[in-house]
ROBAZA-688085 format. One record per residue: z, y negated, x negated of N, C-alpha, C in turn. Coordinates in steps of 0.1 Angstrom, whole numbers. Atoms other than C-alpha are relative to their C-alpha. Example, Ala and Ser with C-alpha at 12.3 -4.5 7.8 and 13.67 -1.06 7.14 Angstrom:
<recs>
0; 12; -9; 78; 45; -123; 0; -12; -9
0; 11; 9; 71; 11; -137; 8; -11; 8
</recs>
This chain:
<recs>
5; -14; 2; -269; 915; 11; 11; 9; -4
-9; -13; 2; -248; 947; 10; -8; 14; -8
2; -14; 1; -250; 980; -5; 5; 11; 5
-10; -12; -5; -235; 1012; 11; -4; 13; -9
2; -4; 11; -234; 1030; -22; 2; 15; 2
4; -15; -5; -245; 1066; -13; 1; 8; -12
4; -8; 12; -245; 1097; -34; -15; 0; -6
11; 3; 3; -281; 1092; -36; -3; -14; -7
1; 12; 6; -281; 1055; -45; 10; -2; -14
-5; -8; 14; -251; 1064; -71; -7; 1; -12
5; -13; 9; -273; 1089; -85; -12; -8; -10
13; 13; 4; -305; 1063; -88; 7; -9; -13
-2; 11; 7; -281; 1036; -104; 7; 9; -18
-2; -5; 14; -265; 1061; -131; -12; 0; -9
13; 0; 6; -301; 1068; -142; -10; -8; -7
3; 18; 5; -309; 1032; -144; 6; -2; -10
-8; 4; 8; -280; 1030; -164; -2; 9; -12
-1; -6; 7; -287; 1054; -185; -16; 0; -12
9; 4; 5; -321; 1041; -194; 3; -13; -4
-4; 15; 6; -310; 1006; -203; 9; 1; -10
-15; 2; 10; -283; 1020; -226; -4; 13; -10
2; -7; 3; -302; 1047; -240; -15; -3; -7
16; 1; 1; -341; 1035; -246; -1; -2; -20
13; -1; 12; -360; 1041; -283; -7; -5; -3
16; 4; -1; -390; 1031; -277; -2; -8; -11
3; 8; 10; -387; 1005; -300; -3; 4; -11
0; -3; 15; -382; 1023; -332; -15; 8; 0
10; -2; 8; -414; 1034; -331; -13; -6; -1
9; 12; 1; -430; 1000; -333; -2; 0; -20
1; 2; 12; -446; 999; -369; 0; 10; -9
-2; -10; 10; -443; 1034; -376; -16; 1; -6
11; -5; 7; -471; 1046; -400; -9; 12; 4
2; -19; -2; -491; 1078; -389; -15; -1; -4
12; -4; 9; -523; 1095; -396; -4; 14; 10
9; -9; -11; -550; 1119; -377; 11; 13; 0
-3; -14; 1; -529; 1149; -388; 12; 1; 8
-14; 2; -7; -494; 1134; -373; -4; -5; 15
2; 9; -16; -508; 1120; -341; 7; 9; 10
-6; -4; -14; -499; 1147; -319; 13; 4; 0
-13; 0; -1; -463; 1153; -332; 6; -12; 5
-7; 16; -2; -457; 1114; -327; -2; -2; 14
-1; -4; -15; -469; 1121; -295; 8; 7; 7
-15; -10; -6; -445; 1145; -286; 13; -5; 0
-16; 8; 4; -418; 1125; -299; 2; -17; 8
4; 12; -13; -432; 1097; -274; 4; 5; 9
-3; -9; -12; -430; 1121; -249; 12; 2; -2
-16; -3; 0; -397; 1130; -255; 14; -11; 4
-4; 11; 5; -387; 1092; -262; -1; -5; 19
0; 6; -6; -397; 1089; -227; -13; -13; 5
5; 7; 0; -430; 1071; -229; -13; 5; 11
1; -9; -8; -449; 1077; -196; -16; 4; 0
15; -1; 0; -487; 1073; -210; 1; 20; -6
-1; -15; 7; -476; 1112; -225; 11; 9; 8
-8; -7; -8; -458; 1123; -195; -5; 15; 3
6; -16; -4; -481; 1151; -183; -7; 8; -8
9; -8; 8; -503; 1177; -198; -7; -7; -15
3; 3; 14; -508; 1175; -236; -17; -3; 3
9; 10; 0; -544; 1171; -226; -8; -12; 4
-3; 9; -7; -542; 1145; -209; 3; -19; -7
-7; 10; 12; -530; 1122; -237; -5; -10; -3
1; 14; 12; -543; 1091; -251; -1; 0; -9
-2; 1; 14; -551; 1086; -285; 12; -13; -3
-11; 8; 4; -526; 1065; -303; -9; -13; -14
13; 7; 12; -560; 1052; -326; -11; -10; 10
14; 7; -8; -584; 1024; -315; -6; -3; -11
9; 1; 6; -615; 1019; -330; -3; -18; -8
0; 15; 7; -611; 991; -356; -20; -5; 0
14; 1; -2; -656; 991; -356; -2; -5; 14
2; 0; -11; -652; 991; -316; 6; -16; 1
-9; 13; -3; -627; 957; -317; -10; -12; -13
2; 12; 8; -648; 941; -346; -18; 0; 8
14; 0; -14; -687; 949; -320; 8; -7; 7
-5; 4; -17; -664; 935; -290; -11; -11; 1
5; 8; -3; -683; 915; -271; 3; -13; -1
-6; 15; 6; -667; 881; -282; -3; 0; -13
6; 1; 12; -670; 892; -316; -13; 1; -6
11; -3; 3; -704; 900; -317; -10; -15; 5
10; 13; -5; -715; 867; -299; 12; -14; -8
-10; 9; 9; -687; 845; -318; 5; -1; -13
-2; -4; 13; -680; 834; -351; 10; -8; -3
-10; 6; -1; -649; 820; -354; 2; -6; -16
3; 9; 14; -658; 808; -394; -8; -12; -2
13; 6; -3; -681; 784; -380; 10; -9; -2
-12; 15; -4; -649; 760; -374; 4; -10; -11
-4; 9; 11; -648; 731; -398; 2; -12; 6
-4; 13; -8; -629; 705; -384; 16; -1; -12
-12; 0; 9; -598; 691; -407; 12; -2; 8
-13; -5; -12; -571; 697; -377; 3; 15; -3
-3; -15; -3; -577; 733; -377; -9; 7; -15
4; -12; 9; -581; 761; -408; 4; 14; 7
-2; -11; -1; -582; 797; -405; 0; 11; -10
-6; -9; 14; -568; 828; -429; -11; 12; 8
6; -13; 0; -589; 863; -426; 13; 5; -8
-15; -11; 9; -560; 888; -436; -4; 13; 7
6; -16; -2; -570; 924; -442; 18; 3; 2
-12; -2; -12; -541; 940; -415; -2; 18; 0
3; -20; 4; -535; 980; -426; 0; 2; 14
5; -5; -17; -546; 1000; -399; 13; 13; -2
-9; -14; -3; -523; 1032; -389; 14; -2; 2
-13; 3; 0; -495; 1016; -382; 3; -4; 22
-2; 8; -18; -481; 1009; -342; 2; -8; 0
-1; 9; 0; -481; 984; -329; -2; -3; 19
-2; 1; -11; -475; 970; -296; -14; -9; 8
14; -3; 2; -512; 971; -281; 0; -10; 14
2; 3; -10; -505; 956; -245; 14; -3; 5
-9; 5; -7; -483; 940; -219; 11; 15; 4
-7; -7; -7; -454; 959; -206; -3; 13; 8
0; -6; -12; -458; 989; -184; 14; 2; 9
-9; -3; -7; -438; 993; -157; 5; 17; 3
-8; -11; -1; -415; 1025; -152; -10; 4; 16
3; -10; -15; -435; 1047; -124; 8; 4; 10
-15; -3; -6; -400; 1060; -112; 7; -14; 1
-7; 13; -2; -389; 1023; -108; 17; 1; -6
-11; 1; 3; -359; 1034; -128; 4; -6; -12
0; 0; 8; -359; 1014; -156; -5; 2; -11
-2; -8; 11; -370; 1036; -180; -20; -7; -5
11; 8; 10; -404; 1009; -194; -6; 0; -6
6; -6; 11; -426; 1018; -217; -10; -12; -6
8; 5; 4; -444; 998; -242; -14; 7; 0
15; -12; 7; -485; 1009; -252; 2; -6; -13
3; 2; 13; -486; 1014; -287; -11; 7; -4
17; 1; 8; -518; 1017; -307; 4; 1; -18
-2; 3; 15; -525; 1021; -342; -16; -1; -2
13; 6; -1; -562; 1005; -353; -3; 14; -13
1; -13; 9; -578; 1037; -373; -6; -6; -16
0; -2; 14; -583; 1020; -405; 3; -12; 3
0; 10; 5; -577; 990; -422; -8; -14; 8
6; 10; -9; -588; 956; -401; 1; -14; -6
-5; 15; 3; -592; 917; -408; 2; -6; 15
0; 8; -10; -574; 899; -383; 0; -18; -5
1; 10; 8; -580; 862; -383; 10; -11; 9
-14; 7; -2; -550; 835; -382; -5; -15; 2
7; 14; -4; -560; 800; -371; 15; -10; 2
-7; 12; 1; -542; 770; -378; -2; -15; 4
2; 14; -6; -536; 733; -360; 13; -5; -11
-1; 6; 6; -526; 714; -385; 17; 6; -9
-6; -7; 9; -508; 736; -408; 10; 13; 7
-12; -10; -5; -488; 753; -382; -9; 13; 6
6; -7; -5; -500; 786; -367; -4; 1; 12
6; 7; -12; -518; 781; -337; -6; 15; 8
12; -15; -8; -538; 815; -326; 3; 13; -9
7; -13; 6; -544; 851; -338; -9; 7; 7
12; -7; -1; -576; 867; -334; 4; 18; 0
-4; -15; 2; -561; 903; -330; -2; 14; 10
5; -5; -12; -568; 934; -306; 11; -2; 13
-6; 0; -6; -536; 929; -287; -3; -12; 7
5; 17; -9; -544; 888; -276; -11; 5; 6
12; -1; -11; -576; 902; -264; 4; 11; 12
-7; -8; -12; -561; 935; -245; 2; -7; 14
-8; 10; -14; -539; 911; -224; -8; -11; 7
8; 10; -8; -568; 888; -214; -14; 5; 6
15; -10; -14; -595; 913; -198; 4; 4; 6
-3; -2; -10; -576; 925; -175; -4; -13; 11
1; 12; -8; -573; 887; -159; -17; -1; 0
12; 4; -1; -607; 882; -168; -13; 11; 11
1; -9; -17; -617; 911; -145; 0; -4; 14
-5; 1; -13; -598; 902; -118; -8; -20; 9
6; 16; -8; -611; 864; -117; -12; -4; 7
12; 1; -10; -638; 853; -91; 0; -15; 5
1; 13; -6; -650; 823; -75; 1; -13; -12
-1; 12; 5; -641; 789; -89; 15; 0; -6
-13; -1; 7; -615; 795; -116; 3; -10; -10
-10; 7; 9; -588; 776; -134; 10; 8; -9
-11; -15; 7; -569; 790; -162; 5; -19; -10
-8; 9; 9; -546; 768; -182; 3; 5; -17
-1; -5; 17; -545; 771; -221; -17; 3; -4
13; -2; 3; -580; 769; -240; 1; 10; -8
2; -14; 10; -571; 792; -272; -19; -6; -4
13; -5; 3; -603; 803; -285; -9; 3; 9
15; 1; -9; -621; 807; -254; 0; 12; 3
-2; -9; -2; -613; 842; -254; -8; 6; 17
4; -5; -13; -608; 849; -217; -8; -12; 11
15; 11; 1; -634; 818; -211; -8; 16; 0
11; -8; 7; -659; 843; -228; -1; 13; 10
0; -13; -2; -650; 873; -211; 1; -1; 19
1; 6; -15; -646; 856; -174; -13; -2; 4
15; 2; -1; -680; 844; -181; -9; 12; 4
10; -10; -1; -696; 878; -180; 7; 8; 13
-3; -2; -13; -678; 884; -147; -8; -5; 8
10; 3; -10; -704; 884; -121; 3; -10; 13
-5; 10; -14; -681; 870; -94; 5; -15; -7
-4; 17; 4; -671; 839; -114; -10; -9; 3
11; 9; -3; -692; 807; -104; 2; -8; -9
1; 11; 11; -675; 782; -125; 12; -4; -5
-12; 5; 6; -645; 771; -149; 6; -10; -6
-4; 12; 4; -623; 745; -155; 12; 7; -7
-14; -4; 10; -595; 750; -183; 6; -17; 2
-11; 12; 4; -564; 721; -189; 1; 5; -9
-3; -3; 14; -558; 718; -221; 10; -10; -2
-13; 10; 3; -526; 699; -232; -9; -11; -14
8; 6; 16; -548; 689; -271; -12; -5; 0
17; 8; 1; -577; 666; -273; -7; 6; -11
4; -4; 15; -578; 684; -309; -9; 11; 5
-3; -11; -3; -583; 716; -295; -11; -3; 11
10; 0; -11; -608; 708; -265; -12; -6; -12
6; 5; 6; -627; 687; -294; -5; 12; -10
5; -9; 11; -630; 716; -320; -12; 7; 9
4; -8; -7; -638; 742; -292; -12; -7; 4
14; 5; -2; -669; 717; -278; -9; -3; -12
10; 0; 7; -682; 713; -312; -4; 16; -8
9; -12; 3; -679; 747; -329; -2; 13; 8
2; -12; -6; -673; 775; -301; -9; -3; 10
9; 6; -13; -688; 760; -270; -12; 6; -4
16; -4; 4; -726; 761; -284; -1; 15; 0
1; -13; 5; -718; 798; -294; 2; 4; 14
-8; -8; -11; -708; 807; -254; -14; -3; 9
16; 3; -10; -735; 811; -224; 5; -8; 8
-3; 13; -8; -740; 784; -204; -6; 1; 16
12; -4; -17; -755; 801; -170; 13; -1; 6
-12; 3; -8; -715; 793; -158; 2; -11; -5
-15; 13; 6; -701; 759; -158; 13; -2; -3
-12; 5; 6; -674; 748; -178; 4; -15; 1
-8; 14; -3; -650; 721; -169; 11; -4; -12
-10; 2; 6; -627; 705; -192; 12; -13; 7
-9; 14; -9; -593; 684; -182; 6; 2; -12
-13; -4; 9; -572; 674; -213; 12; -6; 12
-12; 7; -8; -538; 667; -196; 10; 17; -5
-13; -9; 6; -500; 688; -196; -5; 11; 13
-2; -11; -11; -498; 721; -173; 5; -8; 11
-10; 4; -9; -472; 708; -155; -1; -17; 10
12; 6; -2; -493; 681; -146; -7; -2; 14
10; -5; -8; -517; 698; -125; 7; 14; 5
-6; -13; -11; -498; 729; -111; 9; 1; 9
-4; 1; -16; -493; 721; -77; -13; 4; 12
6; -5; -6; -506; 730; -47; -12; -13; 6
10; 11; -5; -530; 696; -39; -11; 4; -10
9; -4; 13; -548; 707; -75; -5; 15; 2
4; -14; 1; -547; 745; -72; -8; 1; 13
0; -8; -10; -556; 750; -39; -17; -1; 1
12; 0; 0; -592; 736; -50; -8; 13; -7
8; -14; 11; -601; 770; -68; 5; 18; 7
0; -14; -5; -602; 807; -59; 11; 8; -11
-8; -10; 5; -582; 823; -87; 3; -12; -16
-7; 2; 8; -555; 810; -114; 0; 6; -9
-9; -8; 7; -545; 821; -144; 5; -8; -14
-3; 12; 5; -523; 803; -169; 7; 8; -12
-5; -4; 15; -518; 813; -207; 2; -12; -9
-5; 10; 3; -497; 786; -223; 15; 3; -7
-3; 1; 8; -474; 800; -242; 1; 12; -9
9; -15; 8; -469; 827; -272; 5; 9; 2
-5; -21; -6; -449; 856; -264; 10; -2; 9
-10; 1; -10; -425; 867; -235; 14; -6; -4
-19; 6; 1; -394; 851; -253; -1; -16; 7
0; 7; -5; -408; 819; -245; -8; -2; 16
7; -2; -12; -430; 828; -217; 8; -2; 15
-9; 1; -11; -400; 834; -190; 1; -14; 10
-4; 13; -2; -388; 801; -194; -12; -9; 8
13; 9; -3; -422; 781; -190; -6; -1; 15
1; -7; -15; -429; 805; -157; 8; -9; 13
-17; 4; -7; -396; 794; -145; -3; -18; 3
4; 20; -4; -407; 754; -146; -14; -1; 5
18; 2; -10; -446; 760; -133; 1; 0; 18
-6; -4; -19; -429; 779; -100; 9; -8; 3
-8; 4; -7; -406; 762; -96; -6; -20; 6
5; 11; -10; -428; 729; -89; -11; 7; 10
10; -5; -13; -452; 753; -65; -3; 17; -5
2; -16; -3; -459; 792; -58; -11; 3; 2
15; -4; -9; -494; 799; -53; 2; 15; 3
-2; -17; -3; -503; 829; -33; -5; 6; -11
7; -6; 12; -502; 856; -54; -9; 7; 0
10; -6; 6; -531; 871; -50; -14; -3; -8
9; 7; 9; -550; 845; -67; 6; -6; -9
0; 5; 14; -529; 837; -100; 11; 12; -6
-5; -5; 9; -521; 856; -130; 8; -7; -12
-8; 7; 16; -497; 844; -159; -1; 14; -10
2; -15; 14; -505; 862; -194; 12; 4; -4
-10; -7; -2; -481; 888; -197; 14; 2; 6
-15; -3; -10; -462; 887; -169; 11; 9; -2
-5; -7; 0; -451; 918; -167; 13; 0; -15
-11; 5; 12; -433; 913; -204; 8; -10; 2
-6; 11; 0; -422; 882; -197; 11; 1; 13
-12; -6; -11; -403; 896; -165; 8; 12; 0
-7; -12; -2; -390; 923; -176; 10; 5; -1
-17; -2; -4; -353; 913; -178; -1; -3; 11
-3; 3; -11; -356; 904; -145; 3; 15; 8
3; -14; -6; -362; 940; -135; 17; 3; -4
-17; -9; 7; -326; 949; -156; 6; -10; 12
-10; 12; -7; -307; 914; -137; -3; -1; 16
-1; -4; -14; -318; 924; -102; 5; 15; -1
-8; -15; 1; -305; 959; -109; 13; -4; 0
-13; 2; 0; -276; 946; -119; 9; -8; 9
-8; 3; -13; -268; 925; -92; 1; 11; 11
0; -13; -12; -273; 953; -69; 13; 7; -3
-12; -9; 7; -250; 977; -91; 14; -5; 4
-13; 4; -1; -223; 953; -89; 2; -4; 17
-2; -2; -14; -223; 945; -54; 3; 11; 9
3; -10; -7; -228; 981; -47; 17; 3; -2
-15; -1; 0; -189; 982; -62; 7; -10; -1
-8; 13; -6; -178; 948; -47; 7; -5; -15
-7; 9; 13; -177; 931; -84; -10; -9; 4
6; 12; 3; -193; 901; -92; -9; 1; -9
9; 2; 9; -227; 900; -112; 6; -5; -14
-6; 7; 15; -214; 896; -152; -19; 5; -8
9; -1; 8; -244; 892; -176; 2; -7; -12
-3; 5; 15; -249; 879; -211; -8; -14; 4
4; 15; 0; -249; 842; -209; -11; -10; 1
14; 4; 1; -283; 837; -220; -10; 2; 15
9; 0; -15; -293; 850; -183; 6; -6; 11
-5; 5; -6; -271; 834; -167; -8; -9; 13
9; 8; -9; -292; 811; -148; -6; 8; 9
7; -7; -11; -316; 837; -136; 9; 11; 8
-5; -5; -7; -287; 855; -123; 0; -8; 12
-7; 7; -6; -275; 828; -108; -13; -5; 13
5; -1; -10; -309; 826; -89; -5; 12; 10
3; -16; -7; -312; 862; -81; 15; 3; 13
-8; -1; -9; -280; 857; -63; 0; -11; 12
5; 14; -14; -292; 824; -39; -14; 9; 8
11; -7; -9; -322; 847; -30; 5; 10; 11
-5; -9; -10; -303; 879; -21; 11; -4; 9
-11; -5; -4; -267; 871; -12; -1; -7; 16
1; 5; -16; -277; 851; 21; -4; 12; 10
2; -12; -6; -295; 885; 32; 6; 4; 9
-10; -5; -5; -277; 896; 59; -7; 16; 4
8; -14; -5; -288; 933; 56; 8; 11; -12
-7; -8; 7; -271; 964; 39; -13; 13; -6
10; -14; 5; -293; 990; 19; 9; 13; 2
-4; -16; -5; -289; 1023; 27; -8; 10; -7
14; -9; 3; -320; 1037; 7; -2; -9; -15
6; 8; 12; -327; 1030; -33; -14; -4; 2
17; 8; 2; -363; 1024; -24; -1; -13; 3
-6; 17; -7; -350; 992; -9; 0; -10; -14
-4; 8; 12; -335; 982; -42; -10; 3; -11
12; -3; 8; -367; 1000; -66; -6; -12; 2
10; 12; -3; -388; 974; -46; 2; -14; -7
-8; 11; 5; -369; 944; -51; 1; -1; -17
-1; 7; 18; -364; 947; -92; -15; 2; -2
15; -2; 6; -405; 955; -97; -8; -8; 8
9; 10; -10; -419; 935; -67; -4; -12; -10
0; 13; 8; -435; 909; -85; -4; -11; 5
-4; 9; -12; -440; 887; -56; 14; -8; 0
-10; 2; -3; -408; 886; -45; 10; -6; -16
-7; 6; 9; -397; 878; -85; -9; -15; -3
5; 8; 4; -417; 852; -88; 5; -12; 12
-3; 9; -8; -405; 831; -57; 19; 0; -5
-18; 0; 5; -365; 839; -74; -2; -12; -11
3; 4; 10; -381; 822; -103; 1; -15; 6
3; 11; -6; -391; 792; -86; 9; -8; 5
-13; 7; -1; -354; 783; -75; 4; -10; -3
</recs>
């Protein structure tokens, strides 16, 4: 693969670069606010570059969700997660101040494919108990509005005869269930503990007009294509946030690729979204006949972003060429797989 580094493609990559070496967003994970501050903090989002506050002020988003609305959800209102007395697993209630941001959802992607990211932040409008679940003294779950956010979307999307890897709480179980197109579900579960609590105290609590399948065994296991290919839609939440998430990705694909338009991994998009910077940067540097340099720790997935492209025999001429390529999430998930 070639670049023929145009004043237009230039112009794209300064801009990239200028959001990777420039971005905020962060600092206003945690801030504190209040009905009266909402729409300055909004403006200062907007400014910050955040694109849910790009256009017309009324147009906006609250930055408040309804702590009454997340404690009715329909999980909560048919589940009681105090029910669980089993001596493997305890659970903490902790009252969790509300008004504070907090990072509400997966990643969004940059609209302008330039980098420029944006987290969703939220603040719960009062005071909440989130509840902390423990496997045998270590922390195992949280019950909070963000774990649920990131698992209705998939649960949406699922149909036919689904498989999802990781049990949890049952969560997106629960919420798959009340998907019309689902017929029937099988989870893998790595913990006999953990399949054993869930069939004595959650199970009973869940409808039973969909079958539930259980397999204790590892992921890695069963995620091939002789296993998957018996189900209509994937989705595999197995580990706890995108720091470890990448990695895990990175050894599922790389023993098989299912098509993608029947498997989701929970929080993809977070969990790839240095790949978006490390395909940029291979481009960048190529585009001025250097050599890909990264920070160590990516080394590897450089090193496979460069066996994908550099055989290419094809020159870009057009940044939409190269947009495509860092956001495609196809095409990152078969780099992955290497």
């Amino acid at each position: 693969m070639k670049v023929n580094c145009t004043e237009e493609i230039q112009s794209f990559m300064d801009r990239c670069m200028f959001h990777i070496q420039s971005d905020w967003k962060s600092e206003f994970v945690g801030m504190h606010i209040t009905k009266a501050q909402e729409k300055q903090i909004q403006r200062e989002m907007h400014e910050a570059g955040f694109h849910e506050f790009a256009g017309n002020e009324d147009t906006w988003p609250s930055l408040f969700l309804s702590s009454s609305e997340w404690a009715e959800s329909p999980y909560h209102s048919s589940i009681s997660l105090d029910l669980i007395k089993d001596e493997n697993f305890s659970f903490e209630t902790v009252r969790t101040a509300g008004r504070e941001l907090f990072n509400a959802d997966a990643i969004v992607k940059d609209p302008d494919r330039e980098l420029n990211d944006s987290m969703v932040l939220r603040a719960m409008d009062r005071n909440f108990d989130a509840i902390y679940l423990y496997q045998d003294d270590d922390e195992w779950m949280v019950d909070a509005p963000s774990e649920a956010a990131t698992n209705d979307a998939p649960a949406v999307r699922a149909h036919g005869k689904v498989v999802t890897f990781g049990l949890g709480i049952g969560y997106f179980i629960f919420m798959a269930m009340r998907n019309p197109l689902v017929k029937e579900i099988t989870v893998v579960e790595s913990s006999a503990e953990v399949i054993a609590m869930f069939e004595r105290f959650l199970y009973p609590q869940f409808p039973h007009d969909i079958p539930l399948h259980f397999i204790h065994g590892d992921a890695f296991d069963y995620f091939n294509e002789s296993f998957l290919s018996g189900f209509d839609y994937i989705y595999t939440d197995i580990w706890k946030s995108a720091q470890d998430g990448l990695e895990i990705m990175e050894k599922l694909l790389h023993q098989y690729v299912p098509p993608f338009e029947k498997a989701d991994f929970w929080i993809e998009d977070s969990c790839e979204e240095i790949m978006w910077t490390l395909i940029f940067l291979y481009f960048e540097a190529i585009a001025h006949d250097r050599i890909p340099e990264v920070n160590p720790i990516y080394e590897s997935q450089m090193q496979k972003i460069r066996a994908w492209f550099d055989p290419i025999e094809h020159t870009i001429t057009d940044p939409k060429e190269i947009q495509f390529y860092m956001y495609d999430t196809d095409t990152i998930r078969h780099i992955l797989s290497l």
